[in-house]
C-alpha positions as CSV (number, residue, x, y, z in Angstrom):
1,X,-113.8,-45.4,-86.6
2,X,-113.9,-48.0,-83.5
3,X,-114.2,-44.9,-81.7
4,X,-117.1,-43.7,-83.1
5,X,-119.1,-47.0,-82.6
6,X,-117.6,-47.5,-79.1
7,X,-120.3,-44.6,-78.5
8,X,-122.8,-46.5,-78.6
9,X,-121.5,-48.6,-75.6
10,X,-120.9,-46.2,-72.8
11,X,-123.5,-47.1,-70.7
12,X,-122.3,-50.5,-70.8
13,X,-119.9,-52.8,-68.5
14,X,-116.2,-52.3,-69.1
15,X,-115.8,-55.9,-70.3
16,X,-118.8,-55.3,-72.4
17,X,-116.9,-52.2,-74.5
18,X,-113.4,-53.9,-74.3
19,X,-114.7,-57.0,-76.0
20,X,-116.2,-54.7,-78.6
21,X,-113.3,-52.8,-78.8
22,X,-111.2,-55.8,-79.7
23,X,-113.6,-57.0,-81.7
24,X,-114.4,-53.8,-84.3
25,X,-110.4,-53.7,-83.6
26,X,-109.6,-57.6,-84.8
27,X,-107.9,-58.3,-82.2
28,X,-108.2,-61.5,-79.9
29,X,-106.6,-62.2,-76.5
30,X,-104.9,-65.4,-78.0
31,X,-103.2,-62.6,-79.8
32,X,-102.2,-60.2,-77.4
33,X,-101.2,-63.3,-75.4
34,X,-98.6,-64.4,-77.8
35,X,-97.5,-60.7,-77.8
36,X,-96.9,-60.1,-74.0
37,X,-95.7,-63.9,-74.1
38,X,-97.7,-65.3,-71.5
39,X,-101.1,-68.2,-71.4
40,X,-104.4,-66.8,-72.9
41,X,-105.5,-68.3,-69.3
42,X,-103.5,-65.3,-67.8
43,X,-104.6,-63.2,-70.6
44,X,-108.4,-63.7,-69.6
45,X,-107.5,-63.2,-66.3
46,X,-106.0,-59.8,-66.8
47,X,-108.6,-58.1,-69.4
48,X,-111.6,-59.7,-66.4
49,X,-109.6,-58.0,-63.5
50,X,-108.8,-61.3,-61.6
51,X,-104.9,-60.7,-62.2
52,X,-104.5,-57.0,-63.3
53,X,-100.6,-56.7,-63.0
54,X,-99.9,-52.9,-63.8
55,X,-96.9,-54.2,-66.2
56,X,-99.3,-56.6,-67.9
57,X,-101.8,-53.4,-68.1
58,X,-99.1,-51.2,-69.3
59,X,-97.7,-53.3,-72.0
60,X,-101.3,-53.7,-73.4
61,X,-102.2,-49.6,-73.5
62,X,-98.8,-49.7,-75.1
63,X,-100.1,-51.9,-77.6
64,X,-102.7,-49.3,-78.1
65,X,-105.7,-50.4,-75.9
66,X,-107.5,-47.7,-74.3
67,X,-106.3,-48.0,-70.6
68,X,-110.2,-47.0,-69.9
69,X,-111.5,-50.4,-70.8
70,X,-108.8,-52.1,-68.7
71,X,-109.5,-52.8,-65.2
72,X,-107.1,-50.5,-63.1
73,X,-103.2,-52.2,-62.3
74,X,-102.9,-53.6,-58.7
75,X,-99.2,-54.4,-57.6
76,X,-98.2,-57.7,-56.7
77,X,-99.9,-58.9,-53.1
78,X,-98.2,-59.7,-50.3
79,X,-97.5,-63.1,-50.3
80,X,-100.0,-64.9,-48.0
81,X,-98.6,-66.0,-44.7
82,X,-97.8,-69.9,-44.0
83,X,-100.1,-71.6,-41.8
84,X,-97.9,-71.7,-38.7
85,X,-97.8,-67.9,-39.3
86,X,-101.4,-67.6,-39.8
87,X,-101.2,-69.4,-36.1
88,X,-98.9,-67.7,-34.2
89,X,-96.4,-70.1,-34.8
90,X,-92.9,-70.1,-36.0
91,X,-91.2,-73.2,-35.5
92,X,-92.2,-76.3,-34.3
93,X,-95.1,-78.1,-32.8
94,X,-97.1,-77.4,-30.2
């Protein structure tokens, strides 16, 4: 049935049919955050594509989300060089 009314939405931003997906589906992102045990902050975060871990993603098509209104999974970034790397530097000051 949420399928059916989804159709209405494909010419629509992703976030646009998720949010009515969750919606006609009764399902918030408080809840999903309690179920993957992490903030609703991170939750938002995910579903808007800031902080799409592809475990995070996973777990919610698992939970029966389309994985077409998620954005797509990016692995964890490098972690971002110190400043004295940034530099050229490695120890001590110059």
């Amino acid at each position: 049935m949420a399928d059916l009314a989804l159709e209405n939405y494909s010419h629509r931003p992703r976030m646009v049919r998720l949010k009515a997906w969750l919606l006609l589906n009764d399902i918030n992102s408080k809840h999903l955050a309690a179920k993957l045990g992490i903030s609703p902050q991170l939750m938002s975060m995910t579903l808007s594509g800031m902080r799409p871990d592809a475990d995070r993603i996973n777990s919610l098509v698992e939970l029966g989300i389309p994985r077409d209104l998620l954005p797509p999974p990016h692995s964890a970034p490098d972690p971002a060089p110190n400043v004295r790397e940034r530099r050229g530097r490695t120890s001590g000051r110059k």
